[in-house]
ZAMARGU-4260 file (C-alpha; in steps of 0.2 Angstrom, whole numbers, plus 5000, padded with zeros to 4 digits):
<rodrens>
0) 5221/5190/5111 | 5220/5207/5114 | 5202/5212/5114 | 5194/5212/5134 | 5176/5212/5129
5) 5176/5196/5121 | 5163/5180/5127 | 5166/5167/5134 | 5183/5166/5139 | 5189/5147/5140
10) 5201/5152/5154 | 5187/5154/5166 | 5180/5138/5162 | 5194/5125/5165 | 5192/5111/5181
15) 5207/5111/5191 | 5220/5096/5188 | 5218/5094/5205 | 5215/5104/5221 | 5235/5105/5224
20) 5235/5114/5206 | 5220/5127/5204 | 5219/5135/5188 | 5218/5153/5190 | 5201/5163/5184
25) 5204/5177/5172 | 5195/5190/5185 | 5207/5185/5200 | 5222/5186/5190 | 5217/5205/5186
30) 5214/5209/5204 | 5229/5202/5208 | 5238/5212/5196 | 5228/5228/5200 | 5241/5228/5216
35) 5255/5230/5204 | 5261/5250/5201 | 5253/5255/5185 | 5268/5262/5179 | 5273/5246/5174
40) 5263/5243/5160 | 5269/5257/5149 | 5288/5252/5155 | 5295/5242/5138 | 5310/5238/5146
45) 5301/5229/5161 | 5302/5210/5163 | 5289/5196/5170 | 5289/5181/5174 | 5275/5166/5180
50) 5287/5153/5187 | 5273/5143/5189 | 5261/5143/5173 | 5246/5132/5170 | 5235/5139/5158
55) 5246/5155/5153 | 5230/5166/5161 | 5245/5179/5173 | 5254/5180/5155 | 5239/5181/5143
60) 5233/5196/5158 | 5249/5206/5157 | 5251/5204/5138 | 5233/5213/5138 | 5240/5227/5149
65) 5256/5230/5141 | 5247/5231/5123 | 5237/5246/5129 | 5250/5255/5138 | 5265/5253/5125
70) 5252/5258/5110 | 5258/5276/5111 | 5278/5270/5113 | 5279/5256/5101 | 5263/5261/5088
75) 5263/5247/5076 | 5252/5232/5083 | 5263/5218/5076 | 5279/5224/5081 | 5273/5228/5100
80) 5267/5211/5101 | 5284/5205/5095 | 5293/5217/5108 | 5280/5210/5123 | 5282/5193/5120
85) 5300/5191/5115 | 5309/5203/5127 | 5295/5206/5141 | 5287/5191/5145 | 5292/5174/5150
90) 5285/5159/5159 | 5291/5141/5166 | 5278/5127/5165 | 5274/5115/5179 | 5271/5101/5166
95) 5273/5097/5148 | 5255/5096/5146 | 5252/5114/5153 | 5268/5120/5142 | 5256/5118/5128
100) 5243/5126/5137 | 5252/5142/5141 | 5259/5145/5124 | 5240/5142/5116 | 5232/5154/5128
105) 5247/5165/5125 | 5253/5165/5108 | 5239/5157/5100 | 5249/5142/5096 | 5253/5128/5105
110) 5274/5131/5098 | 5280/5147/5099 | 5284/5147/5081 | 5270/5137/5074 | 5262/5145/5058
115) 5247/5153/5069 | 5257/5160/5083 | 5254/5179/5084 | 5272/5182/5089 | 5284/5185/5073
120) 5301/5180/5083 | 5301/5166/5090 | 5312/5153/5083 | 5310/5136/5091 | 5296/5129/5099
125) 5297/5134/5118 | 5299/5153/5116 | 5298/5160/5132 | 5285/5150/5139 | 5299/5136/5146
130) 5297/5117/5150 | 5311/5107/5155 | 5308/5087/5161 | 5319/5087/5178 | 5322/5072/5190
135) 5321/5072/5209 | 5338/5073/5217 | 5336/5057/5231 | 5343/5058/5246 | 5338/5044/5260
140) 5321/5041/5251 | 5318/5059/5248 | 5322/5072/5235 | 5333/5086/5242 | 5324/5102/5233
145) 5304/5098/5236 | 5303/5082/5248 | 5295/5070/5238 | 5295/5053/5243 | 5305/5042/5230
150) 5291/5028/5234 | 5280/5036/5225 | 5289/5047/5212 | 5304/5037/5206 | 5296/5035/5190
155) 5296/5028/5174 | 5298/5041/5160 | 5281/5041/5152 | 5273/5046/5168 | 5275/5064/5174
160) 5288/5068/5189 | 5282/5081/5197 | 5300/5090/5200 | 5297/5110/5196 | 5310/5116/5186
165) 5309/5133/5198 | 5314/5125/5213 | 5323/5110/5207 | 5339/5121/5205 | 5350/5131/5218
170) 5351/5142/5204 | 5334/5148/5197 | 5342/5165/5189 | 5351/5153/5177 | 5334/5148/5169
175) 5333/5164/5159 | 5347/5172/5161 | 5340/5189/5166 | 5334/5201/5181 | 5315/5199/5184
180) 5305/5217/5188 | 5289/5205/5196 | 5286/5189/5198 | 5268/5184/5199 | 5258/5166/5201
185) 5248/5152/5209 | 5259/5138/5214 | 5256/5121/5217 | 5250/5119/5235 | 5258/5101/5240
190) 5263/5088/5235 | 5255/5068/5237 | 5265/5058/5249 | 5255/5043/5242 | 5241/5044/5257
195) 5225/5054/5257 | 5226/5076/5254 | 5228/5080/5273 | 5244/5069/5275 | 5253/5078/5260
200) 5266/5089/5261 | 5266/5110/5256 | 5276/5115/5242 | 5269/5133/5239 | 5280/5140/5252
205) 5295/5136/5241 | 5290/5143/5227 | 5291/5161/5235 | 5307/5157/5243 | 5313/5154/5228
210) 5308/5168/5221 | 5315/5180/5233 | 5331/5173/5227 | 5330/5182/5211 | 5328/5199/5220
215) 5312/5203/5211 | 5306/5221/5214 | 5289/5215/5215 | 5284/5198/5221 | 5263/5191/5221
220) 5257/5179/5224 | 5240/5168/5229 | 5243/5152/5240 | 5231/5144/5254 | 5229/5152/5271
225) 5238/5135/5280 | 5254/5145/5284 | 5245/5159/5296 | 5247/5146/5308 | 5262/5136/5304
230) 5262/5118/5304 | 5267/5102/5296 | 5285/5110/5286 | 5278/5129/5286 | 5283/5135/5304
235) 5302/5143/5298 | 5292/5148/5284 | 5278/5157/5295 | 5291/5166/5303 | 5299/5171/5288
240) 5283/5181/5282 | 5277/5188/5297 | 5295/5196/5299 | 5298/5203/5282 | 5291/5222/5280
245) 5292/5220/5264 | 5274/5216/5263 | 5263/5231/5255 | 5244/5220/5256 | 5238/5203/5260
250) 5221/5201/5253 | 5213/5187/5262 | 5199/5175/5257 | 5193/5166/5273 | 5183/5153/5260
255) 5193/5148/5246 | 5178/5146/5235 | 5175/5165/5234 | 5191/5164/5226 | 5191/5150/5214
260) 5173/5145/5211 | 5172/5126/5215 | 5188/5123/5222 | 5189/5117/5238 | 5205/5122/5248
265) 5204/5120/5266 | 5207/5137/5277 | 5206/5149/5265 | 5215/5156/5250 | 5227/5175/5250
270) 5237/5185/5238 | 5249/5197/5242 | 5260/5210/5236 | 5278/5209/5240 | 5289/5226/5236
275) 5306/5225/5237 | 5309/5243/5244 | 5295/5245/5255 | 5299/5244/5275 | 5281/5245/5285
280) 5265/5241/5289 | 5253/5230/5280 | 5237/5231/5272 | 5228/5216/5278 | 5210/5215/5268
285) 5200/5199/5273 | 5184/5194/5263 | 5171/5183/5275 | 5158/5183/5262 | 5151/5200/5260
290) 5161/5207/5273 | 5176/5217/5271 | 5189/5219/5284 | 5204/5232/5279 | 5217/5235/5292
295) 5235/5242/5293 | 5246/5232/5304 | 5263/5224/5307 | 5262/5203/5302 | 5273/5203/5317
300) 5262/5208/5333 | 5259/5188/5337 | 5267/5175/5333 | 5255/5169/5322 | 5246/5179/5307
305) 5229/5185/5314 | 5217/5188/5300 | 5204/5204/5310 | 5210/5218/5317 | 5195/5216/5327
310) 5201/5199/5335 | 5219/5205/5338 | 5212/5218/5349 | 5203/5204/5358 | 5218/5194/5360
315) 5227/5207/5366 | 5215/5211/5379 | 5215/5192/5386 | 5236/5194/5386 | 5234/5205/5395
320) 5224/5198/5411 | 5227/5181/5409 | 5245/5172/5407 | 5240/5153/5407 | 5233/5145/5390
325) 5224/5129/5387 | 5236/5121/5374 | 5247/5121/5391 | 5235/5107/5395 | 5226/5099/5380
330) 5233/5082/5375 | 5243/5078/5359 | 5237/5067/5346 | 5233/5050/5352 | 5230/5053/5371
335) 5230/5035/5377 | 5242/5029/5361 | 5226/5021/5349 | 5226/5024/5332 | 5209/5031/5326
340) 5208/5011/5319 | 5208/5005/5335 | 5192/4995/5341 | 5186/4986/5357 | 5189/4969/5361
345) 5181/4956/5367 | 5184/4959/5386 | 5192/4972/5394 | 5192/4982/5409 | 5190/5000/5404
350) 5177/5006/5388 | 5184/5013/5374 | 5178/5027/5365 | 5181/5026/5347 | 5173/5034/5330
355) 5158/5020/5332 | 5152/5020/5348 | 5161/5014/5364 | 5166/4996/5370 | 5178/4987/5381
360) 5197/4987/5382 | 5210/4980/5393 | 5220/4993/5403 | 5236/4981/5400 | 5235/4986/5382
365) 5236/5006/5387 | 5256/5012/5387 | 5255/5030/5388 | 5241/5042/5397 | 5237/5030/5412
370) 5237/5045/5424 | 5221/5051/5414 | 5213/5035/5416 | 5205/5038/5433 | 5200/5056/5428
375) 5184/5065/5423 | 5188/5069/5405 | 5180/5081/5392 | 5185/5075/5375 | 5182/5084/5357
380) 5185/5078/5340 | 5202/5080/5331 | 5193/5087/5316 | 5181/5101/5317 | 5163/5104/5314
385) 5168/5116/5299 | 5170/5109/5284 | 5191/5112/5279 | 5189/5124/5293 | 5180/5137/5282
390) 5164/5146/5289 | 5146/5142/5280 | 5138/5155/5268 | 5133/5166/5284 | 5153/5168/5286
395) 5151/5160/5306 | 5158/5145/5312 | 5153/5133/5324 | 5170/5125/5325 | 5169/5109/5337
400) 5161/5095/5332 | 5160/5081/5348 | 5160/5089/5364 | 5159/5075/5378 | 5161/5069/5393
405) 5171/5053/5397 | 5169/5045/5415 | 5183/5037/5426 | 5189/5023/5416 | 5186/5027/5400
410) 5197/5031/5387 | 5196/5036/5368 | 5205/5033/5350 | 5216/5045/5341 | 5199/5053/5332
415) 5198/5063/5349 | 5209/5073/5361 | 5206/5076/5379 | 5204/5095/5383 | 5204/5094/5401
420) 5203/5082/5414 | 5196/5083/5431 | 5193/5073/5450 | 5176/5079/5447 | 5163/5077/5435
425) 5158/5095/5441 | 5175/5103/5434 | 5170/5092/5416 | 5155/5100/5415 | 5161/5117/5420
430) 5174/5117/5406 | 5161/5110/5394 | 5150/5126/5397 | 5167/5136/5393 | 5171/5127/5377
435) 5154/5130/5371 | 5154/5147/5373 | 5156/5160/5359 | 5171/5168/5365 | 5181/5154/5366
440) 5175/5146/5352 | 5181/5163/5343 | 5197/5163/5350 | 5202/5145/5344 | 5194/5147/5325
445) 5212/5160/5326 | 5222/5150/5323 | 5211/5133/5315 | 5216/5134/5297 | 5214/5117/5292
450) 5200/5104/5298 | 5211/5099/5311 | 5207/5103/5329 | 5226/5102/5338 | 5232/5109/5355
455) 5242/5121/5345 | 5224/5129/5342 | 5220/5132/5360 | 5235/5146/5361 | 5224/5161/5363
460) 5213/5152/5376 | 5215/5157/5393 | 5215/5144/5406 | 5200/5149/5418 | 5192/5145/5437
465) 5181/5128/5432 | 5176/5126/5448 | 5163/5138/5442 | 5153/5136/5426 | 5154/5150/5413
470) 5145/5161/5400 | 5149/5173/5387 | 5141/5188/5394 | 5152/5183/5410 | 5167/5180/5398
475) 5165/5198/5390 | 5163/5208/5406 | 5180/5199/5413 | 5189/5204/5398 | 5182/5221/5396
480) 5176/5220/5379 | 5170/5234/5369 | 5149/5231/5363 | 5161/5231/5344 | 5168/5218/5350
485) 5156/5208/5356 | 5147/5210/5339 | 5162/5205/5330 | 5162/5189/5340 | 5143/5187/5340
490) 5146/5189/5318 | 5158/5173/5317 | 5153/5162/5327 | 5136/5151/5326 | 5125/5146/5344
495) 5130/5132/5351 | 5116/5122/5363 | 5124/5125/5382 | 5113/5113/5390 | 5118/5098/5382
500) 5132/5089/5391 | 5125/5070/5384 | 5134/5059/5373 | 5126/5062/5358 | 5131/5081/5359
505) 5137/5082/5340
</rodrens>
């Protein structure tokens, strides 16, 4: 338990119950408690808590840490591991099964007061390792604390609910009865509503709200990257972060596999360190790879978290000569109202582009977008070239997919939005030399977090002159960039073949 030069360590070797609950490897933990004062672990009277434990690695890792620095305060071995695990440490499950995996990894035995358990005090089962089966609270179909759907968790008692003691209660200091010093985890990220991953709902975000509740001095935690730009249930919560000082260091993994080895969480992974009495900057450290960016910044100078101090220098620069954006003029979801199931028909007057090719379709069946109909259009596809919108093992990204061109009278399916539309096919193929460009290929991987390619993501695009074609050594000289710069750019983002305008551009 104690020993940190012991081989292998089972810890590091778990698969992930899913990739909403990633088990935490032993060497991140320690970087993320590496953010913590030292102080700390040669305080006796300082309190932890992992509101969200899995495999019991944050308490196992903090145990370590306390037993070295309380050896010279409480000298006896046996009564320092009573004193660390009784009255320093405690923990809240997120399900019966990994209650019995936290207090194994912690006190050597699956009960607290079994006959192996290291921890002399102890007496019942639970210690301070708690798990408490909770029910949703419905409310129209849905549970009032997390969302859930009660379709889908309403369920019978042998199967496992999924309600979080943490933040299934409007009173989360009740659950020990005691002030917190820090608060550290991994939370679950979201939560199934029944369909496939990228239709589920966060959850993480309320774990840390619920935290700040119990007016922690020290808060960390690591969660994905998905609330830099807001979205689905995370904008208030967006908002929230980037307006709290309180923030001392984001570090910022921009492929989630760097952090947990196999896992596969799209957009990224960061950790933070929250300090109560802190009022300033932030630390922002982002790992691409092998390259390490450190900047000191306010969360606050957009209205989104931008990861490179590098890149918020560029958007600032394009702020500043341009005051027209392309999410102004990209499409919503589903331009022409079809599904992404929606095929041709037999006859039809129009051709309809869909995920298989193209084919015919009646205009009568067409009820929103008909002023687009007559027009050049250049389409892309919703979801993006990079996989979960994470850059390849070079660290760039190519970021669309389809870029194409869709004549008068045709239209396409839900799997594509329309970037811009024209009278001419000369505008289409003008803006398609834009969108190809590095620069503004750069600007909207900003904001793409996820796989999904929205207007939302155009926000830092300016909107430029298409009745000329454009470049990115044009691109640079109009927005004064700096040869840094450039690089920077040049760094992220892949080529992408400027000549080809054809259909079968993919």
């Amino acid at each position: 338990m104690i020993q940190t030069n012991y081989n292998p360590d089972v810890l590091s070797c778990l698969a992930n119950l899913s990739n909403d609950e990633v088990f935490t490897p032993p060497s991140l933990v320690n970087d993320i408690l590496d953010l913590l004062p030292p102080e700390l672990w040669s305080n006796p009277n300082a309190k932890f808590l992992d509101p969200v434990s899995k495999s019991g690695v944050f308490l196992r890792e903090m145990a370590k840490r306390l037993m070295k620095g309380l050896e010279t305060q409480i000298p006896d071995k046996q009564e320092r591991i009573n004193h660390i695990f009784s009255q320093q440490l405690y923990g809240i499950a997120i399900t019966d099964l990994t209650s019995l995996l936290s207090r194994r990894s912690v006190y050597c035995s699956k009960t607290a007061n079994g006959k192996y358990s290291i921890c002399e005090t102890f007496d019942d089962e639970q210690g301070n390792i708690r798990y408490k089966r909770m029910k949703h609270t419905w409310q129209s179909g849905k549970c009032a604390y997390c969302g859930a759907s009660q379709e889908v968790y309403d369920r019978e008692e042998a199967l496992e609910t999924y309600a979080y003691n943490f933040i299934h209660t409007d009173k989360p200091e009740k659950i020990f009865n005691m002030k917190f010093d820090v608060i550290v985890g991994n939370p679950p990220y979201q939560l199934s509503d029944g369909g496939h991953g990228r239709s589920a709902k966060p959850l993480y975000h309320k774990f840390i709200q619920q935290a700040k509740k119990l007016n922690p001095k020290y808060l960390t935690m690591i969660i994905p990257d998905r609330w830099f730009a807001g979205g689905k249930g995370l904008n208030e919560f967006r908002d929230e972060m980037l307006n709290d000082k309180r923030f001392r260091k984001i570090v910022d993994y921009t492929c989630a596999s760097d952090a947990f080895p196999g896992a596969d969480v799209p957009g990224g992974v960061c950790y933070f360190l929250w300090d109560n009495n802190y009022n300033g900057e932030t630390e922002i450290e982002v790992r691409n790879g092998n390259q390490i960016d450190i900047s000191k910044r306010y969360l606050n100078e957009f209205d989104t978290f931008i990861r490179y101090s590098t890149a918020a220098d560029v958007i600032k620069k394009v702020r500043i000569h341009s005051k027209s954006f392309m999410s102004e003029q990209v499409s919503s979801r589903k331009p022409f109202g079809l599904a992404t199931n929606e095929r041709p028909k037999t006859k039809g007057d129009l051709m309809l582009k869909y995920y298989g090719g193209y084919g015919s379709y009646p205009s009568n069946l067409i009820t929103v977008g008909n002023d687009l109909i007559p027009l050049w259009k250049v389409i892309t596809s919703k979801t993006s070239y990079d996989h979960a919108g994470q850059p390849d093992k070079e660290g760039k990204r190519r970021v669309f997919s389809t870029l194409e061109i869709l004549k008068p009278n045709e239209i396409c399916t839900e799997t594509y939005i329309i970037v811009g539309s024209f009278k001419s096919e000369k505008g289409c193929i003008n803006l398609l030399s834009y969108l190809k460009t590095k620069f503004t290929r750069f600007l909207v991987s900003q904001l793409s977090f996820s796989q999904d390619i929205t207007k939302d993501r155009f926000a830092f695009v300016p909107i430029e002159d298409f009745s000329e074609p454009w470049t990115d050594e044009k691109l640079y000289r109009k927005y004064s960039l700096t040869d840094d710069e450039i690089a920077f750019i040049e760094s992220m983002i892949r080529p992408m073949d400027v000549s080809q305008n054809s259909r079968d551009d993919e």
